[in-house]
DRENTORKOL-3810 file (N, C-alpha, C; in nm, 4 decimals):
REM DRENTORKOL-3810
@n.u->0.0840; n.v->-0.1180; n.w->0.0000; ca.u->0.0000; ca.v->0.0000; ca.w->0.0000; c.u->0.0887; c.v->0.1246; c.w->0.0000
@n.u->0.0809; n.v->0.2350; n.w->-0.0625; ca.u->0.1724; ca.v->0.3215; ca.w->-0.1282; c.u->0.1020; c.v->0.4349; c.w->0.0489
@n.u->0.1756; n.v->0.5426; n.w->0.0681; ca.u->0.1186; ca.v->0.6191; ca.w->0.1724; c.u->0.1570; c.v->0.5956; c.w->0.3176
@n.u->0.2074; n.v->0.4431; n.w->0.3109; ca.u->0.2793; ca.v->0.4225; ca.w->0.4154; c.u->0.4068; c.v->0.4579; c.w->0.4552
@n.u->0.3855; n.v->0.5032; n.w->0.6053; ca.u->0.4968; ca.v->0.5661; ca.w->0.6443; c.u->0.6415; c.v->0.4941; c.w->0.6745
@n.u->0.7658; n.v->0.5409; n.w->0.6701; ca.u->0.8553; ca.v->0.4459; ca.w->0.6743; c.u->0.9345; c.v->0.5719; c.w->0.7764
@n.u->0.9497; n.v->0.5300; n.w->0.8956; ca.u->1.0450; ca.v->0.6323; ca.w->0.9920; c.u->1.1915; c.v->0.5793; c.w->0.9861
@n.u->1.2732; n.v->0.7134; n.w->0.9850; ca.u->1.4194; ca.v->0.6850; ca.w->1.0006; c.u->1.4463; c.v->0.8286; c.w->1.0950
@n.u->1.5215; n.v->0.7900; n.w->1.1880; ca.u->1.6059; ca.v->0.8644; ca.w->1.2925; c.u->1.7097; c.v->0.9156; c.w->1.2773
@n.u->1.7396; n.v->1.0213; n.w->1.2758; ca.u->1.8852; ca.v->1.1059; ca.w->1.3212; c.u->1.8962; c.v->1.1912; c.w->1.4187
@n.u->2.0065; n.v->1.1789; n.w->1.4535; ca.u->2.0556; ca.v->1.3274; ca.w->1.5648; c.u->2.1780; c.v->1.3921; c.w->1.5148
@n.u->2.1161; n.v->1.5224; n.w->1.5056; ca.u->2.2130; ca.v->1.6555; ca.w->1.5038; c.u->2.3713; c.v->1.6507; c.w->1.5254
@n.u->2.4455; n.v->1.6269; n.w->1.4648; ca.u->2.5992; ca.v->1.6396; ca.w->1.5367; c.u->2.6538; c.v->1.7907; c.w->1.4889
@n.u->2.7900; n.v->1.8605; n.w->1.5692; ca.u->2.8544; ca.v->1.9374; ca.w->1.5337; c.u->2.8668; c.v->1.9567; c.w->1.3886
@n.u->2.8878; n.v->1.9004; n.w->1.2988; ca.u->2.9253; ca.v->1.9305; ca.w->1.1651; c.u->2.7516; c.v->1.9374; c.w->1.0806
@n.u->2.6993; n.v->1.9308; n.w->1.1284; ca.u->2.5214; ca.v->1.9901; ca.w->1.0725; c.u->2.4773; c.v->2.0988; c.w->1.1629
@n.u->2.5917; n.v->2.2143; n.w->1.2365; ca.u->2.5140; ca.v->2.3221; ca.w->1.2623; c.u->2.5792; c.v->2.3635; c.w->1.1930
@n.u->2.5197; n.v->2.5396; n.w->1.1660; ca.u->2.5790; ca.v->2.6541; ca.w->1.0556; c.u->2.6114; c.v->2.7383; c.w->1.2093
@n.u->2.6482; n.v->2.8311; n.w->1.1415; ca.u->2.7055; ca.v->2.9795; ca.w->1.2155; c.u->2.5672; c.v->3.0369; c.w->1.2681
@n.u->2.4694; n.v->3.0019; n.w->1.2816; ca.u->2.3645; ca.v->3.0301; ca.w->1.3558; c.u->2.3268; c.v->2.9412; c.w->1.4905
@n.u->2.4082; n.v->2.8385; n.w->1.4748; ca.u->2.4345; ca.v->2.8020; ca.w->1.5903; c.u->2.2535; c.v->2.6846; c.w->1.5903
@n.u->2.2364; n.v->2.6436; n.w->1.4197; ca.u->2.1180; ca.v->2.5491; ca.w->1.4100; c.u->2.1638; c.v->2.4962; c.w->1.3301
@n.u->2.0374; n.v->2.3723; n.w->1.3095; ca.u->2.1110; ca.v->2.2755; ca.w->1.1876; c.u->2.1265; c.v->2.3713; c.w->1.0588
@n.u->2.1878; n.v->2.3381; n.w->0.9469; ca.u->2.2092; ca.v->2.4419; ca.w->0.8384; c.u->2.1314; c.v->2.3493; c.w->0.7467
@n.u->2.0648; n.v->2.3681; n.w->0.6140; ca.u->1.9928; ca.v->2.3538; ca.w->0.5539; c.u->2.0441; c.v->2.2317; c.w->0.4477
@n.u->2.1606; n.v->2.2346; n.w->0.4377; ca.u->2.2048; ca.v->2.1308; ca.w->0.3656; c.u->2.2119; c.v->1.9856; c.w->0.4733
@n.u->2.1928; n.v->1.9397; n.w->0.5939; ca.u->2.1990; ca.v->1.8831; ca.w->0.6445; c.u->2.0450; c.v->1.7796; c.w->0.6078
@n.u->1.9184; n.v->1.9229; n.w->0.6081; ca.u->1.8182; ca.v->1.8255; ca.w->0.5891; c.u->1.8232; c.v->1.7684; c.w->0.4933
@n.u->1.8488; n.v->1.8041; n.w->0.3920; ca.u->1.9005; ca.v->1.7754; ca.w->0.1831; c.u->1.9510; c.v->1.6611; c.w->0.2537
@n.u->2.0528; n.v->1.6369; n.w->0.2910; ca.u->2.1298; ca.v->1.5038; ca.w->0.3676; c.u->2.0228; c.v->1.3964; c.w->0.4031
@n.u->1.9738; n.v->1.4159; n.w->0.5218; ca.u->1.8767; ca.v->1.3625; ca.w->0.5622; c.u->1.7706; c.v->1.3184; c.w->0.4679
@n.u->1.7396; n.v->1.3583; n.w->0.4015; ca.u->1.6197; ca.v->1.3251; ca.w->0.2783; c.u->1.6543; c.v->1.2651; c.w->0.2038
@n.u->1.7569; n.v->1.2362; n.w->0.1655; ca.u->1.7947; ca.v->1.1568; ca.w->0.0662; c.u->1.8281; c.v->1.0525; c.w->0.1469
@n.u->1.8924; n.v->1.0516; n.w->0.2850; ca.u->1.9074; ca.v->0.9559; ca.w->0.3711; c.u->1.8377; c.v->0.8775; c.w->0.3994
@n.u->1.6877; n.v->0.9310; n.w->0.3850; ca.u->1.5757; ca.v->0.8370; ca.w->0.4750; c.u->1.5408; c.v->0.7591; c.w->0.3924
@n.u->1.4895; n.v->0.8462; n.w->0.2293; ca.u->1.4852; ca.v->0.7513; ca.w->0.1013; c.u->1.5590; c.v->0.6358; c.w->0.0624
@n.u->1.6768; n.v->0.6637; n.w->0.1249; ca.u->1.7847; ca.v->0.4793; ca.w->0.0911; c.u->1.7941; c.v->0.4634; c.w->0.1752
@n.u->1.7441; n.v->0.4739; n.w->0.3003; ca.u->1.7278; ca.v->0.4263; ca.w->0.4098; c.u->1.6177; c.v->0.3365; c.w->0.4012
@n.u->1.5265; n.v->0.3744; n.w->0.2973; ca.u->1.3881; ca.v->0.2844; ca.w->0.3263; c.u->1.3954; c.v->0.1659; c.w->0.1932
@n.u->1.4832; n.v->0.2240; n.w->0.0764; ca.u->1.4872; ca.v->0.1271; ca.w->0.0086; c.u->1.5360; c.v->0.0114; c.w->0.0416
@n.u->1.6953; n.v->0.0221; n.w->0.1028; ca.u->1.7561; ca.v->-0.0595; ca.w->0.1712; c.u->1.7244; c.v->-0.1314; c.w->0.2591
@n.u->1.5991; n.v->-0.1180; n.w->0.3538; ca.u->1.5387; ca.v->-0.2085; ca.w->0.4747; c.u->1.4659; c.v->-0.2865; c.w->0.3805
@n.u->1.3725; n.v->-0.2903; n.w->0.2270; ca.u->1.2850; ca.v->-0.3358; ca.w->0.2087; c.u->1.2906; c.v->-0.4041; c.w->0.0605
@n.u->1.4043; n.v->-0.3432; n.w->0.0430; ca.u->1.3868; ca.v->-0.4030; ca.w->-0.1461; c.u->1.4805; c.v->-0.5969; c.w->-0.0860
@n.u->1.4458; n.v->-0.6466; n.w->-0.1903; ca.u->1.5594; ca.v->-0.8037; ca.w->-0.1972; c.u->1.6438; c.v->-0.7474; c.w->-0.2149
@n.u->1.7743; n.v->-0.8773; n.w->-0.1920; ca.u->1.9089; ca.v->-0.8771; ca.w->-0.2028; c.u->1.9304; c.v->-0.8207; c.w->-0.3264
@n.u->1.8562; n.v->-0.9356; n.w->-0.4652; ca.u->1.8700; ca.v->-0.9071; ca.w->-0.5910; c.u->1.8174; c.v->-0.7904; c.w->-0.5789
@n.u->1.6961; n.v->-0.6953; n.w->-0.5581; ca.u->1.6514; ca.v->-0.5590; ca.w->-0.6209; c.u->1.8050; c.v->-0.4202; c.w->-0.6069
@n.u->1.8547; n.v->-0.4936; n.w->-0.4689; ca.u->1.9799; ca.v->-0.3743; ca.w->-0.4323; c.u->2.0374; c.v->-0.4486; c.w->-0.5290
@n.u->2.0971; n.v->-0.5273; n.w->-0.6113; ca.u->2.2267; ca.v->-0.5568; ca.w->-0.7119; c.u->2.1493; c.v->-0.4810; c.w->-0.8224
@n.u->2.0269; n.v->-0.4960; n.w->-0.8772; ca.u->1.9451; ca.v->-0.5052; ca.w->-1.0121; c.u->1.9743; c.v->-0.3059; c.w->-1.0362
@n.u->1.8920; n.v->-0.2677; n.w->-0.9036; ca.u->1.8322; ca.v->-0.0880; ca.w->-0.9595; c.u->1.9139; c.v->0.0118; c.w->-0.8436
@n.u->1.9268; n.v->0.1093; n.w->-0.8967; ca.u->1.9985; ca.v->0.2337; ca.w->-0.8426; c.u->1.8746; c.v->0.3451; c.w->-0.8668
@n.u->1.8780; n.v->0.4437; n.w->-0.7367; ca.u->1.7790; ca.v->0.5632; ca.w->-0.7329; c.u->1.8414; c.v->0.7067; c.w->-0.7401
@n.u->1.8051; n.v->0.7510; n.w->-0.8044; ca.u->1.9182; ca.v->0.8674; ca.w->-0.8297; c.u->1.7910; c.v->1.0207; c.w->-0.8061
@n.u->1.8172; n.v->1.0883; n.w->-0.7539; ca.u->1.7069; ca.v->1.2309; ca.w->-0.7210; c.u->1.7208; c.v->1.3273; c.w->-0.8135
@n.u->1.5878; n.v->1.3878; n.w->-0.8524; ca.u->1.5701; ca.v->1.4510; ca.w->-0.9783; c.u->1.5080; c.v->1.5602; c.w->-0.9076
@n.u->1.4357; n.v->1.5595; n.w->-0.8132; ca.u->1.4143; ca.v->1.7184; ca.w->-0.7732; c.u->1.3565; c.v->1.6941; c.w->-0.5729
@n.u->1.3653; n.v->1.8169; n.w->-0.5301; ca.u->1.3908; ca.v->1.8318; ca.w->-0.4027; c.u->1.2740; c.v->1.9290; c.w->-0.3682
@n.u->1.1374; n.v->1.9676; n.w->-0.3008; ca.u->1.1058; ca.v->2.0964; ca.w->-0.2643; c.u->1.1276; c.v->2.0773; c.w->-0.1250
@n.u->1.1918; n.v->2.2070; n.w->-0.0587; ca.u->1.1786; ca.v->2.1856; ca.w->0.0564; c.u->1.1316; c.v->2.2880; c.w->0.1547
@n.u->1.0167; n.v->2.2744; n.w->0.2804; ca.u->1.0108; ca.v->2.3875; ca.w->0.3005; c.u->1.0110; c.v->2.4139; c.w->0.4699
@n.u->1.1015; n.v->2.4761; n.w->0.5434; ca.u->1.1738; ca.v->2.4791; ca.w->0.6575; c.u->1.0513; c.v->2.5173; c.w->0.7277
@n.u->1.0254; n.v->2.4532; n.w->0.8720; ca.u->0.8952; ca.v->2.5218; ca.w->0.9323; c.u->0.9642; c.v->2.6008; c.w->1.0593
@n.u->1.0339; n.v->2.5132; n.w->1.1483; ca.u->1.1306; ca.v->2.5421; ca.w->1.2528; c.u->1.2844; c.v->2.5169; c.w->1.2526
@n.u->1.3454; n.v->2.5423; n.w->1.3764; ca.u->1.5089; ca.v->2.5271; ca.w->1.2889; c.u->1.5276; c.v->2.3629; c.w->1.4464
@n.u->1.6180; n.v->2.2925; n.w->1.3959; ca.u->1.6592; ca.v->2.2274; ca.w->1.5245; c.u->1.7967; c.v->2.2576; c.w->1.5662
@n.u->1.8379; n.v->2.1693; n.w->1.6370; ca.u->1.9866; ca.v->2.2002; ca.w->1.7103; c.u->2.0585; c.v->2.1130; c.w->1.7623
@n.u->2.1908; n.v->2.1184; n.w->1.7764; ca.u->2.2820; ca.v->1.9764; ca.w->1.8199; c.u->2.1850; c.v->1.9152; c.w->1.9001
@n.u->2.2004; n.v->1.7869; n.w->1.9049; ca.u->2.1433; ca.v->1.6527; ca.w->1.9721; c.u->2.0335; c.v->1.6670; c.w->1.9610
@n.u->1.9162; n.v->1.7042; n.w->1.9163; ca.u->1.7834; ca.v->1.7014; ca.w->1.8795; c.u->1.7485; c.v->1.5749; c.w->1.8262
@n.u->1.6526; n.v->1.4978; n.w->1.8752; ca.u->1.6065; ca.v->1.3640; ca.w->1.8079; c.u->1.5069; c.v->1.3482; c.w->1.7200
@n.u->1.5718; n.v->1.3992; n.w->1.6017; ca.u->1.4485; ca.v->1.4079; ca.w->1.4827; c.u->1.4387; c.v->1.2758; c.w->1.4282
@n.u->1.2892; n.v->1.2413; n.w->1.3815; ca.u->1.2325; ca.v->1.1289; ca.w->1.3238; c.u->1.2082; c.v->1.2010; c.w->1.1441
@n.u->1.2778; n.v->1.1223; n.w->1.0711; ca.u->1.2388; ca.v->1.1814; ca.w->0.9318; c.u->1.1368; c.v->1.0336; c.w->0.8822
@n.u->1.0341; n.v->1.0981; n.w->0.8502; ca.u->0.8872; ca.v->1.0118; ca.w->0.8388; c.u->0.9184; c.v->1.0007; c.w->0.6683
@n.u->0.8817; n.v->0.9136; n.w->0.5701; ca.u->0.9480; ca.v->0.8425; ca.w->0.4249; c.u->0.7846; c.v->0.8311; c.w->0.3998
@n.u->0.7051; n.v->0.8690; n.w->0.3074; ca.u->0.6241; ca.v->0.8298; ca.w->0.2480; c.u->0.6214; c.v->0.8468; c.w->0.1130
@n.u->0.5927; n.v->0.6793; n.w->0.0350; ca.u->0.5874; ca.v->0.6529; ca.w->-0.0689; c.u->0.4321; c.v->0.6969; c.w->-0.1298
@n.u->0.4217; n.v->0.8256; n.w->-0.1849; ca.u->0.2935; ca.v->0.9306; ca.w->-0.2397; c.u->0.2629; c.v->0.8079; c.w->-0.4227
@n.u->0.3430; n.v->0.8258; n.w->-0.4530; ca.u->0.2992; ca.v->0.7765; ca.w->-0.5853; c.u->0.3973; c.v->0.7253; c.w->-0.7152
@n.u->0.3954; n.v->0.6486; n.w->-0.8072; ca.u->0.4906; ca.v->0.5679; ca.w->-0.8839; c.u->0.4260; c.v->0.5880; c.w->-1.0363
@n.u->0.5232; n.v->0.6959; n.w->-1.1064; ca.u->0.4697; ca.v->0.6795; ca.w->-1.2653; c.u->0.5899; c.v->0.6824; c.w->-1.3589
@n.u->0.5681; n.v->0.5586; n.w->-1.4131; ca.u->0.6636; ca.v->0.5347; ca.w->-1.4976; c.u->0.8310; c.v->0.5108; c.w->-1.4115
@n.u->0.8889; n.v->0.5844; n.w->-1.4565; ca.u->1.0565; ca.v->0.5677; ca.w->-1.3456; c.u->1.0877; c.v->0.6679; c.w->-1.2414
@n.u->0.9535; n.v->0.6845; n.w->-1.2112; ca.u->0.9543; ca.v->0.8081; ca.w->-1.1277; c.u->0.8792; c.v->0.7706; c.w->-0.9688
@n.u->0.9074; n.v->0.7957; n.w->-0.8555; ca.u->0.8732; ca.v->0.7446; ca.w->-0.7633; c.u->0.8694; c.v->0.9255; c.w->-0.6727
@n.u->0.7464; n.v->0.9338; n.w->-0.6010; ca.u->0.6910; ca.v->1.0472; ca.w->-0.5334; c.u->0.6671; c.v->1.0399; c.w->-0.4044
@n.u->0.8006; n.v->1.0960; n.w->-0.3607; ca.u->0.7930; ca.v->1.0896; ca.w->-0.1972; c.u->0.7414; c.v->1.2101; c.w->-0.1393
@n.u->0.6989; n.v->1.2106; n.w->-0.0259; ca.u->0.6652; ca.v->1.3209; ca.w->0.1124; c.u->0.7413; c.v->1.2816; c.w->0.2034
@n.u->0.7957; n.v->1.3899; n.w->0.2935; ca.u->0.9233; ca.v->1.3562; ca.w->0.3829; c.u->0.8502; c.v->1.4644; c.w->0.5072
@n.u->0.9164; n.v->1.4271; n.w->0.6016; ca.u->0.8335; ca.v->1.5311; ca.w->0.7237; c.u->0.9688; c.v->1.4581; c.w->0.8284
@n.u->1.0460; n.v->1.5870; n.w->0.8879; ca.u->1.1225; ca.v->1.5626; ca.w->0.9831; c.u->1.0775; c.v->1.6344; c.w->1.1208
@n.u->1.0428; n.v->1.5728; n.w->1.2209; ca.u->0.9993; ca.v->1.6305; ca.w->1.3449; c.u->1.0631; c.v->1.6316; c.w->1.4541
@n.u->1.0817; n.v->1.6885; n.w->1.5513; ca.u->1.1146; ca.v->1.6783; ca.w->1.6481; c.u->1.0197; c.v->1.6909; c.w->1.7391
@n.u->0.9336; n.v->1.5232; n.w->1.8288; ca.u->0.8435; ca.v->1.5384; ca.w->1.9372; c.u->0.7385; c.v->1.5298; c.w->1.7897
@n.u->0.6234; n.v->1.6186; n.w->1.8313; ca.u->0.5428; ca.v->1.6708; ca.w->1.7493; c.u->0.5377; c.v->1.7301; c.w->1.6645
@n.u->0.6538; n.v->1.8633; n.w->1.6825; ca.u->0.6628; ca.v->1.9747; ca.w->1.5804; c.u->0.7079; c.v->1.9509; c.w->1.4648
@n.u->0.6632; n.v->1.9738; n.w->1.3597; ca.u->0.7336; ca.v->1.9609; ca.w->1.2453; c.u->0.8342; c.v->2.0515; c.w->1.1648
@n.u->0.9516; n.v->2.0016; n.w->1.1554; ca.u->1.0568; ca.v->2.0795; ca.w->1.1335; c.u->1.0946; c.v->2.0835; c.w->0.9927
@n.u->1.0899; n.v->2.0577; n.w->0.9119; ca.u->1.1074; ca.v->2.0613; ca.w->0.7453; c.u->0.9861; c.v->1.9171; c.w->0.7131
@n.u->0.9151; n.v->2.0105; n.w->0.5934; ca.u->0.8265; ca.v->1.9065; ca.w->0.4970; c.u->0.9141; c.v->1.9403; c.w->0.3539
@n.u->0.9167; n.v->1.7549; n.w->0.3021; ca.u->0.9508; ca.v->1.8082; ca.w->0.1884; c.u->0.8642; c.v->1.7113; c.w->0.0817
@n.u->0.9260; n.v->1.7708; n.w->-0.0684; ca.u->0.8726; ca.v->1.6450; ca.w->-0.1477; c.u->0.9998; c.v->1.6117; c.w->-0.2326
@n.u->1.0133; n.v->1.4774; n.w->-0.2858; ca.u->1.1019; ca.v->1.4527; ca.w->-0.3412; c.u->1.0927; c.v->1.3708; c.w->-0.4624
@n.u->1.1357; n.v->1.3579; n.w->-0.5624; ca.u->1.1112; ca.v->1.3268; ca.w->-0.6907; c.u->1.2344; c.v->1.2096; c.w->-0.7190
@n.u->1.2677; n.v->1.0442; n.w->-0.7546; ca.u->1.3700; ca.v->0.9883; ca.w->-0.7594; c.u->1.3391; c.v->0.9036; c.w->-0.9066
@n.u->1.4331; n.v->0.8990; n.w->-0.9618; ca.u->1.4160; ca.v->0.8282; ca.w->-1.0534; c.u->1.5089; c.v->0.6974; c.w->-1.0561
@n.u->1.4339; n.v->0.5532; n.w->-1.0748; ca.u->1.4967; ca.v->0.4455; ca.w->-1.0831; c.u->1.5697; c.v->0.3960; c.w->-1.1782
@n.u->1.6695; n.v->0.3772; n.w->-1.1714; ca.u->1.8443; ca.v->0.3086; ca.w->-1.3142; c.u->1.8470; c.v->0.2198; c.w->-1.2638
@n.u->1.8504; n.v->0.1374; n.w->-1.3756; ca.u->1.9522; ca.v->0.0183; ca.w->-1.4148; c.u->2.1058; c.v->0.0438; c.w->-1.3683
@n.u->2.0945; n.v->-0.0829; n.w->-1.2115; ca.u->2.2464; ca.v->-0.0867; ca.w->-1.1846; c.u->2.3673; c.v->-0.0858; c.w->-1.2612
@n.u->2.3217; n.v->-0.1601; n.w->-1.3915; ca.u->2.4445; ca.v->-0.1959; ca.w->-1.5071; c.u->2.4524; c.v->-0.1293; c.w->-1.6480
@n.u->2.3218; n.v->-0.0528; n.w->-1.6590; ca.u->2.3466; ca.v->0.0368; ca.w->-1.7360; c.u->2.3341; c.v->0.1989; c.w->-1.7906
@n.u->2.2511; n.v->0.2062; n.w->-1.6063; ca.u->2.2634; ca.v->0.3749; ca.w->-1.5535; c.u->2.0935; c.v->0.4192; c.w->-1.6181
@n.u->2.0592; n.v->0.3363; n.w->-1.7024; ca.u->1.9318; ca.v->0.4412; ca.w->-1.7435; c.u->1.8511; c.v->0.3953; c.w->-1.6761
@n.u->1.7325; n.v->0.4909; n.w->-1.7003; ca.u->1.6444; ca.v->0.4772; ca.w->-1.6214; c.u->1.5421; c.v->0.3771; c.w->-1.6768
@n.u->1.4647; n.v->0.2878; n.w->-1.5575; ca.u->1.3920; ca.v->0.1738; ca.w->-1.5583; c.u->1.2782; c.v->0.1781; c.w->-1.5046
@n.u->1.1581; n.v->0.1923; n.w->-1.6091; ca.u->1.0017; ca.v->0.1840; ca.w->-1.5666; c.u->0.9806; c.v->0.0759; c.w->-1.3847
@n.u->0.9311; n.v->0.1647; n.w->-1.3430; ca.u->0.9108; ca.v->0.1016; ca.w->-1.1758; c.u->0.8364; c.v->-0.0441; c.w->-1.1814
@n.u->0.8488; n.v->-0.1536; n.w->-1.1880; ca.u->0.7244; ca.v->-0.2309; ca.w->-1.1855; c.u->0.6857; c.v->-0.3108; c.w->-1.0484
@n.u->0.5932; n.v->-0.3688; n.w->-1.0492; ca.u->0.5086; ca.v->-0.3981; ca.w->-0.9138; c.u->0.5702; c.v->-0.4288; c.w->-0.8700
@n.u->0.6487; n.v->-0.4897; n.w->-0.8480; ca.u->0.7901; ca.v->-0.5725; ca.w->-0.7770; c.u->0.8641; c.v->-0.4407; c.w->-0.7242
@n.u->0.8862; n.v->-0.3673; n.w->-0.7674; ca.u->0.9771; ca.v->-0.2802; ca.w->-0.7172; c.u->0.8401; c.v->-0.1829; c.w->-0.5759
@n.u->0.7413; n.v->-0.1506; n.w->-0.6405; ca.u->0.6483; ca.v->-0.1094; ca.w->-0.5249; c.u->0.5494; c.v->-0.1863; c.w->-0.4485
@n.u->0.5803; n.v->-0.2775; n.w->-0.4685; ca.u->0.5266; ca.v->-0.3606; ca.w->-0.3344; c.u->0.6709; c.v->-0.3683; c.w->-0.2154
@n.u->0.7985; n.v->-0.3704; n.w->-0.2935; ca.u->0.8930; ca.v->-0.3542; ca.w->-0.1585; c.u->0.8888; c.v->-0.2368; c.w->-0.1068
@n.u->0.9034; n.v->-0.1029; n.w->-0.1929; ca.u->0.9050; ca.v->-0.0007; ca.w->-0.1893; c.u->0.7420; c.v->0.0591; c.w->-0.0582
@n.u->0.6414; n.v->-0.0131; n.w->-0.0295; ca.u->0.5267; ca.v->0.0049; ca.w->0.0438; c.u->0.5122; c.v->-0.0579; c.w->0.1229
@n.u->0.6132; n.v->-0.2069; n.w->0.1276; ca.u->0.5873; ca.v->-0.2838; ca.w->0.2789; c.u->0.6066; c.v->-0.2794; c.w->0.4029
@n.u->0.5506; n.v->-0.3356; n.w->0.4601; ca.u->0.5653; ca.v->-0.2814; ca.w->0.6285; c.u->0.6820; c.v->-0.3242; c.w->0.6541
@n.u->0.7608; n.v->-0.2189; n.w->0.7364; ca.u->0.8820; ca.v->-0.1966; ca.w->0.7659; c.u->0.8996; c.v->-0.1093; c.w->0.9193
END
């Protein structure tokens, strides 16, 4: 079932604050792409990690609050929708309740062995939606 949430955890270290003395913005970019192969990796087969590679084609992101060293953010992975080699995530990093960056993210699936890109098929989103 596509919509399901897939949680992945991080905490804040020294080298993800900026000179404001918060996380800096490229950290969440980090994180988002983190959680996304974070979730492929818990759920695809052995063979799907040899077979396909996910490569990111676009990013929106939009900052609600800022966090700060050691903060225990949960970045929430939802698989929104699958057309063609294109796979449509929603990302939501919180800390507690609050929500600290929503994003959306756009990935497109390659062929491990020959880099292009490869129509998604059921096999790939039924791992891509299972409970995890």
């Amino acid at each position: 079932m596509i919509d399901e949430i897939f949680k992945w955890y991080v905490t804040p270290n020294s080298d993800d604050i900026d000179h404001l003395n918060h996380v800096n913005n490229a950290s969440y970019l980090k994180w988002i792409q983190a959680g996304v192969t974070a979730q492929w990796q818990s759920r695809a087969t052995p063979l799907m990690l040899t077979q396909y590679l996910w490569m990111a084609t676009r990013h929106e992101i939009d900052y609600r609050q800022q966090s700060f060293l050691d903060d225990s953010l949960c970045v929430d992975v939802i698989l929104r929708k699958v057309r063609g080699v294109r796979a449509y995530y929603d990302m939501i990093i919180k800390r507690g309740d609050g929500i600290v960056v929503e994003a959306k993210s756009v990935w497109c699936c390659i062929s491990a062995s020959s880099l292009k890109p490869v129509r998604i098929g059921q096999d790939i989103i039924r791992a891509c939606s299972a409970t995890g």
